[in-house]
C-alpha positions in Angstrom: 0.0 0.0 0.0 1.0 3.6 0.1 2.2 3.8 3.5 4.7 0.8 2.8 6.1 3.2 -0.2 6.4 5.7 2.5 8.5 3.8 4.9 5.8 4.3 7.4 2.8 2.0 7.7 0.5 3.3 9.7 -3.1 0.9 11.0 -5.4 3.7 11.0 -4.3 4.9 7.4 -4.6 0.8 6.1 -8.0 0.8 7.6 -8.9 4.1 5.2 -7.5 3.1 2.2 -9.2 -0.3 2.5 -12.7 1.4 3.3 -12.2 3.8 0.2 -11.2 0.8 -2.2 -14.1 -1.2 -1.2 -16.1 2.2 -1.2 -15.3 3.0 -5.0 -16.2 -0.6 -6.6 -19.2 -0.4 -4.6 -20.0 2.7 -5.9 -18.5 1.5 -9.9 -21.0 -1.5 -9.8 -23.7 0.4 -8.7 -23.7 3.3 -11.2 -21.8 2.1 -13.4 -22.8 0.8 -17.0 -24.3 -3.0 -16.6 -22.2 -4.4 -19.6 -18.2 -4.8 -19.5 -16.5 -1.1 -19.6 -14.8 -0.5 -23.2 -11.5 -2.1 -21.9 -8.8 -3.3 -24.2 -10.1 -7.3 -23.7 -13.0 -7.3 -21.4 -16.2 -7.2 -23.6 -14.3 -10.2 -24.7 -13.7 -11.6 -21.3 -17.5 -10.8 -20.5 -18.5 -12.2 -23.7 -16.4 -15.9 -22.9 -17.7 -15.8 -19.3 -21.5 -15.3 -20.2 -22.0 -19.1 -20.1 -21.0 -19.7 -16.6 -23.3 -18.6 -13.6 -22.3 -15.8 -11.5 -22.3 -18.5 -8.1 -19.4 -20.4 -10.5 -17.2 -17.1 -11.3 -17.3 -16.3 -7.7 -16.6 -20.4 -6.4 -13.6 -19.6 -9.1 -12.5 -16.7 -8.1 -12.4 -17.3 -4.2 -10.6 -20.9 -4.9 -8.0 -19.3 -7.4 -7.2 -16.7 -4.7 -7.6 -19.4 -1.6 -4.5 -21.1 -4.2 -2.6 -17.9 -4.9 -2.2 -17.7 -1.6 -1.2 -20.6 -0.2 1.2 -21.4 -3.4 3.9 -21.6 -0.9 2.2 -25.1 0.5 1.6 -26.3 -3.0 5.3 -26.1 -4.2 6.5 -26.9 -0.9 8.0 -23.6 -0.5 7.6 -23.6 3.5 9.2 -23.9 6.6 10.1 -28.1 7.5 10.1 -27.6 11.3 6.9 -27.4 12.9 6.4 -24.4 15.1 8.3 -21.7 13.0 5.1 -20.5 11.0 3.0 -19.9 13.9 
């Protein structure tokens, strides 16, 4: 985030910027135009993902981040003794 640029992270200001981010797509999805925005690929993307259901994008979505994030399990990347990642 901005603060980690800074040298200086700071709760408080984490807490803010992750209210306003939230705060902004909220308020993009809600006024914004219903069909993809006129984005270099994604009226194509929108157009490929039409067939699946939203519950399916967002099953995707969550297990695609759930593995992004734990990639470090997957390739064995992690600590071998037993208490060290506590």
């Amino acid at each position: 985030m901005i603060d980690h640029l800074l040298g200086r992270p700071n709760i408080s200001w984490k807490r803010t910027q992750v209210f306003l981010v939230i705060f902004f797509w909220i308020w993009r999805l809600v006024s914004g135009n219903p069909s993809a925005p006129r984005v270099l690929w994604l009226s194509k993307l929108n157009k490929k993902l039409q067939r699946f259901s939203p519950w399916q994008i967002i099953v995707s979505t969550l297990t695609a981040v759930y593995a992004a994030r734990n990639l470090d399990k997957i390739l064995g990347l992690g600590c071998k003794l037993r208490n060290c990642c506590l």
